[in-house]
C-alpha positions as CSV (number, residue, x, y, z in Angstrom):
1,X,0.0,0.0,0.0
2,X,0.9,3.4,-0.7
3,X,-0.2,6.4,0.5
4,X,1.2,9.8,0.3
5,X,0.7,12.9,3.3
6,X,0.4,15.9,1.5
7,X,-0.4,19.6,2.3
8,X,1.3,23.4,2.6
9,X,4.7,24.3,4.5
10,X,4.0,24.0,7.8
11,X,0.5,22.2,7.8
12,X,1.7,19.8,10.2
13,X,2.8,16.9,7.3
14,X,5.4,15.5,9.4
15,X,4.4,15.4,12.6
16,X,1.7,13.2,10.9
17,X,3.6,11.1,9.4
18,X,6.1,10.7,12.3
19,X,2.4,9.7,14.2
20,X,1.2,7.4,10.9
21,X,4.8,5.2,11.4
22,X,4.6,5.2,14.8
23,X,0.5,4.1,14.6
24,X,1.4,1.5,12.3
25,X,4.4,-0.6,13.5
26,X,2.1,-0.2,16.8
27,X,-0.1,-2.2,14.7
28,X,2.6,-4.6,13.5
29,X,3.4,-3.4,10.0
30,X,6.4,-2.6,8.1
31,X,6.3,0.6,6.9
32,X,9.1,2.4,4.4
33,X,8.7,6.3,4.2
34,X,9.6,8.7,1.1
35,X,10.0,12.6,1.6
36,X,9.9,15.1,-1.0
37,X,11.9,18.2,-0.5
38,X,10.0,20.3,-2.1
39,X,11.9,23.6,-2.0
40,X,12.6,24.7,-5.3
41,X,16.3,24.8,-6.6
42,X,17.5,23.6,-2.8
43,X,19.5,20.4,-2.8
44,X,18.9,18.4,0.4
45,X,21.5,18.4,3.3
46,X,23.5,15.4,3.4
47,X,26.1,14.4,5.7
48,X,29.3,15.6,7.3
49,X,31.8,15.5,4.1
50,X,34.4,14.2,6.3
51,X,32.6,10.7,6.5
52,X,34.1,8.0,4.3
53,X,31.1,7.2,2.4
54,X,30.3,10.8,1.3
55,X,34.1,10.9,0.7
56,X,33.3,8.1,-2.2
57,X,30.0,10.1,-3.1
58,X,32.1,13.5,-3.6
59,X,34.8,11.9,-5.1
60,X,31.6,11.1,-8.2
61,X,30.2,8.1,-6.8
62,X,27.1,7.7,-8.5
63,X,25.6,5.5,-5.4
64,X,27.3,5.5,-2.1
65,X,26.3,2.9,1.0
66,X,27.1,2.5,4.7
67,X,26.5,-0.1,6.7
68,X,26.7,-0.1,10.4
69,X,25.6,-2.7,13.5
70,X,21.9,-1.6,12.8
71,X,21.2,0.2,10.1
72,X,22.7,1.3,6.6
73,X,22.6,4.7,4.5
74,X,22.5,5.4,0.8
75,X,22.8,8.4,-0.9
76,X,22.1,8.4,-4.5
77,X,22.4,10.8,-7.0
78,X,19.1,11.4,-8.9
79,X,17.9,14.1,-11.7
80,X,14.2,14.8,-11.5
81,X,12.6,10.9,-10.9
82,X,9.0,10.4,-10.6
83,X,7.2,8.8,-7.7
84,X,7.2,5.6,-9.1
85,X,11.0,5.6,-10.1
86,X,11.7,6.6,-6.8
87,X,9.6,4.0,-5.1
88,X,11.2,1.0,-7.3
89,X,14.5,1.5,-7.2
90,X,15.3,3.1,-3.9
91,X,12.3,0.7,-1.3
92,X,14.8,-2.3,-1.1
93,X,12.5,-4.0,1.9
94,X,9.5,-5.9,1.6
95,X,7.2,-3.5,3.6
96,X,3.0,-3.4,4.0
97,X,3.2,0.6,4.0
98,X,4.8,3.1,2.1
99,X,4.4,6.7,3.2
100,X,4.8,9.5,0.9
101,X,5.6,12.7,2.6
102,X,4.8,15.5,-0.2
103,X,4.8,14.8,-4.5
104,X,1.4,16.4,-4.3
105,X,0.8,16.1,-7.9
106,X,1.2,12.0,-8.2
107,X,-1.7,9.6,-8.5
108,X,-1.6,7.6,-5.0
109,X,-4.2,7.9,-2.5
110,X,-3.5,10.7,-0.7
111,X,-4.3,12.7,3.1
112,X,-4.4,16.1,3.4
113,X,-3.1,17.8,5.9
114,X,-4.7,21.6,6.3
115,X,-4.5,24.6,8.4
116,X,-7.4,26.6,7.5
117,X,-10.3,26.9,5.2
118,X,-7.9,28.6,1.9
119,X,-5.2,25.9,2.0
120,X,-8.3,23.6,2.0
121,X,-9.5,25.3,-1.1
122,X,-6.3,25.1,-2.7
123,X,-5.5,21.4,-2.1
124,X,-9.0,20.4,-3.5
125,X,-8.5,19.9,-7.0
126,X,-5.7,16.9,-6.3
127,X,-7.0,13.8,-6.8
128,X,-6.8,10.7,-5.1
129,X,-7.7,12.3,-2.0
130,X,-9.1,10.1,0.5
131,X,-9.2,11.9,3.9
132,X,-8.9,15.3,4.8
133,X,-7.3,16.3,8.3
134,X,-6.7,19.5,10.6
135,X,-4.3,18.8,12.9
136,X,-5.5,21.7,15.2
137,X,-9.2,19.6,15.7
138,X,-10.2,17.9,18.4
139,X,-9.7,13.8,17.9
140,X,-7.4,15.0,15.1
141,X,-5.3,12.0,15.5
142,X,-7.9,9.6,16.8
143,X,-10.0,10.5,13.4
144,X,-6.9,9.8,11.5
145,X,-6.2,6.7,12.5
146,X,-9.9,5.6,12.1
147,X,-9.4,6.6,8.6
148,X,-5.9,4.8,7.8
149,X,-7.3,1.4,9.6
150,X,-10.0,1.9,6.6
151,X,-8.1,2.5,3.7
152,X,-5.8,-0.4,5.0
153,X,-8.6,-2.8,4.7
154,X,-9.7,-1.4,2.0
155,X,-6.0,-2.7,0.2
156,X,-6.9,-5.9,1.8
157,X,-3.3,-5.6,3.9
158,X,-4.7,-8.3,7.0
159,X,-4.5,-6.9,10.6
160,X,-1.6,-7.3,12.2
């Protein structure tokens, strides 16, 4: 299942997302999360040059990995992939979940995140859209999860 968290700067996108993963391995499921950076023209941060792996990746590696005890890190170097591209190439783990952070503009089931009544208004001609949330609501988060139980049985993904 995918499903992408979208909304304005700010709206509250991932503290709900940072809730969503924490809801769902709760729950028992694997769960793999995207984010779009969706500042124009800004490359994302990476990591302390000094580092041996981003050593290799500034030296022109095209793909540079790190393993350690418990985790490992890759840091690719992409120009302009889709959603889709992104999703199967860089999601090496059989997961139940992928969250999308952002990449309002693809065709996955998507939850909005909103702060008021004009940033609703904007956001409602994406498509896809299958719950609508305002984090500053009461039951806010209990409503959410209501809604991401459903659409999880909707995919037909058993309960955990």
């Amino acid at each position: 299942m995918i499903l992408q968290i979208v909304g304005f700067k700010n709206s509250g996108k991932t503290t709900l997302m940072a809730h969503a993963v924490s809801f769902l391995k709760e729950k028992g499921y694997t769960v793999a999360t995207i984010k779009h950076h969706g500042h124009q023209g800004e490359d994302i941060t990476l990591q302390n040059d000094s580092v041996d792996h981003m050593k290799h990746f500034n030296a022109g590696a095209d793909q540079s990995i790190v393993q350690g005890a418990t985790y490992q890190q890759t840091v690719t170097r992409c120009y302009k992939q889709n959603l889709t591209d992104i999703i199967n190439e860089s999601v090496t783990i059989d997961c139940n979940i992928i969250l999308v952070e952002g990449f309002k503009n693809e065709h996955f089931d998507k939850i909005v995140v909103y702060k008021d009544d004009k940033e609703l208004e904007k956001l409602s001609k994406l498509t896809h859209v299958r719950f609508k949330v305002n984090l500053n609501e009461p039951n806010a988060y209990k409503h959410f999860e209501t809604a991401l139980l459903e659409l999880i049985n909707i995919e037909g993904l058993k309960d955990k």
